[in-house]
C-alpha positions as CSV (number, residue, x, y, z in Angstrom):
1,X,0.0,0.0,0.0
2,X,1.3,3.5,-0.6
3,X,-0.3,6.2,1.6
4,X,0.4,10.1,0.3
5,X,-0.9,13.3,2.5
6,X,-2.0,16.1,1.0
7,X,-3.3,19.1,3.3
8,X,-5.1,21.7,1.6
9,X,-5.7,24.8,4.2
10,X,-7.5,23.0,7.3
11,X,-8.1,19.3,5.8
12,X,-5.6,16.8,4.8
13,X,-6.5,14.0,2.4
14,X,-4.8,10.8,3.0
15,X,-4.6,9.2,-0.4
16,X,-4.5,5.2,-0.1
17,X,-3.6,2.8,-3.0
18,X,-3.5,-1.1,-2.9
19,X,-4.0,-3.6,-0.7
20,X,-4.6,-2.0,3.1
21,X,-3.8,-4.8,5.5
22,X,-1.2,-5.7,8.3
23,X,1.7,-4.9,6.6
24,X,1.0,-1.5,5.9
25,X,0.5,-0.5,9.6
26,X,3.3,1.6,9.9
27,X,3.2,3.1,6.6
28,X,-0.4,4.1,7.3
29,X,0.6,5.8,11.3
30,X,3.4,7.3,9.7
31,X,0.6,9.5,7.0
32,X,-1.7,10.1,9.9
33,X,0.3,10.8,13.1
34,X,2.0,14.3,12.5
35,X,-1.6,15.5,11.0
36,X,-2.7,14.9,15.3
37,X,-0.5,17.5,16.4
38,X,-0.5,19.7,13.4
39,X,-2.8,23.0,14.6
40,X,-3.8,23.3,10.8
41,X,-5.6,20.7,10.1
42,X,-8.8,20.6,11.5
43,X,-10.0,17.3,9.9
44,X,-8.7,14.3,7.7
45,X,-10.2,12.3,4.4
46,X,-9.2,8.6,4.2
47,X,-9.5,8.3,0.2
48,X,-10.0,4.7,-0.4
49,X,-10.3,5.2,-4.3
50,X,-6.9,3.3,-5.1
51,X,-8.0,1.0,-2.7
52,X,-8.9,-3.0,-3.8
53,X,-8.3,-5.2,-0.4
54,X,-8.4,-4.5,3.4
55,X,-8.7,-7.1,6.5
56,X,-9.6,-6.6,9.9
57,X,-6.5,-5.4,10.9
58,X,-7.3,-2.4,8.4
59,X,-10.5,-2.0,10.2
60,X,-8.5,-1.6,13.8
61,X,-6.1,1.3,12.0
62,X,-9.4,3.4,11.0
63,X,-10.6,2.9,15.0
64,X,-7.1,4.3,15.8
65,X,-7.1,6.8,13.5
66,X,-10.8,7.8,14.8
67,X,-9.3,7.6,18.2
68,X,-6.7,9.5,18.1
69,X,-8.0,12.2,15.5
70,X,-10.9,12.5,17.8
71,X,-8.9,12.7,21.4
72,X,-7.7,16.2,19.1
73,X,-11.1,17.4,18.1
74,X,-10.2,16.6,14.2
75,X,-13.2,14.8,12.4
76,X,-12.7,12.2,9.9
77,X,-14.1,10.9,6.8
78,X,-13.7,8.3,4.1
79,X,-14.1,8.8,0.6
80,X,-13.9,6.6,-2.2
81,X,-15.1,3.6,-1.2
82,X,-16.2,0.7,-3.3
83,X,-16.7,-3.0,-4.6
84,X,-15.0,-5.5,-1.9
85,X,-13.7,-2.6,0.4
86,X,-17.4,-0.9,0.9
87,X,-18.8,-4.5,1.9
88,X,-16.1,-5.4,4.7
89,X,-17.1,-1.8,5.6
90,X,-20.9,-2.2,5.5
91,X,-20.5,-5.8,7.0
92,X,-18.9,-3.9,10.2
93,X,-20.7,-1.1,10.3
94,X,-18.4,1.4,9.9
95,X,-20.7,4.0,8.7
96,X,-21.9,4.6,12.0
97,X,-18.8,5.5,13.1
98,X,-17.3,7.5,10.0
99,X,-19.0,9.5,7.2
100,X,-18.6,7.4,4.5
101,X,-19.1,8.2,0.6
């Protein structure tokens, strides 16, 4: 998986491509974890468009992410998602924690 930040003014877009699973954990905490203390950015955008695969170990990275986004007052979203990706997402009800499209 590659993960590449972009911030523009107060949100940052976290731009994901292939498959989001286990071994991409520190890739992933290393896009998201200087946007918690950056004063900026006021909220973050998962973009799952590039992505084709995730596991449950993806799903425990978005809680963290929430987590830790939301112990800074900094919403997040995720956009893009689709096909396999928007089931496992569906199946675990994730849009009732995150604003999904």
């Amino acid at each position: 998986m590659q993960a590449i930040v972009h911030k523009e003014a107060a949100k940052a877009v976290i731009k994901l491509s292939g498959r989001f699973d286990f071994n991409t954990h520190r890739e992933f905490r290393g896009a998201y974890e200087p946007l918690i203390s950056d004063a900026e950015t006021r909220s973050v955008v998962v973009d799952f468009s590039g992505v084709d695969y995730l596991d449950s170990s993806a799903l425990g990275m978005l809680l963290m992410l929430r987590d830790k986004l939301g112990g800074a007052n900094k919403d997040v979203a995720l956009i893009g998602v689709k096909g396999n990706v928007k089931q496992v997402l569906d199946i675990a009800n994730f849009g009732k924690l995150f604003p999904i499209s």
